[in-house]
N, C-alpha and C positions, 0 to 999 in steps of 0.2 A: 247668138253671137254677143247680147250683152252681155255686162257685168253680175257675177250670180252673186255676188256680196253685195251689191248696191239694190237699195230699192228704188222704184219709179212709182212720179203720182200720175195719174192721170184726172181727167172730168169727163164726165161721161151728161151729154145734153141729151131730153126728151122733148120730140114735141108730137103733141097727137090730141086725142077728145080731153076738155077741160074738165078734170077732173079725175080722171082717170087713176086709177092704182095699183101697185105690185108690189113685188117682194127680191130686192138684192141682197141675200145671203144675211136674211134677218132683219136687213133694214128696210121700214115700210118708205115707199116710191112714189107720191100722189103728185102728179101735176097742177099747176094753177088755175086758173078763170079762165085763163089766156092760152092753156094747152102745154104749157112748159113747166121744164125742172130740170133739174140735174144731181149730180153726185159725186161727188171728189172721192178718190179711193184710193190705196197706197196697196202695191205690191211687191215683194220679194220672190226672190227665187223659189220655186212649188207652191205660190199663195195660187188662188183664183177666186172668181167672185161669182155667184149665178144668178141670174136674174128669170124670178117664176114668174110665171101671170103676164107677162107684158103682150097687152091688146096687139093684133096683129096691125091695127092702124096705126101705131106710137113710133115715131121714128127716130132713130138713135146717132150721135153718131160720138165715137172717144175720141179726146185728146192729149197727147200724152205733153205733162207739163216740163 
């Protein structure tokens, strides 16, 4: 029901084992010392973004800005 001409950003938080790493649709993912990271993303209408590799301990969660 959104808008399919407008884009939307979101942020996308990690937190899980320090250091940890993955792959969102080419962009490497690695968390800090501390277990955290994140990722700002920008979507249109038919964009998506996939995220490989992520530890099944690393917990996620989006926000859309």
């Amino acid at each position: 029901m959104g808008d399919k001409g407008r884009t939307y950003d979101f942020t996308i938080n990690f937190e899980g084992p320090a250091n940890a790493s993955f792959d969102m649709t080419g962009q490497s993912i690695t968390l800090d010392a501390n277990g955290k990271g994140s990722a700002d993303i920008t979507l249109t209408n038919n964009s998506l973004k996939t995220i490989k590799g992520i530890p099944s301990t690393v917990k996620y969660t989006v926000v859309e800005n």
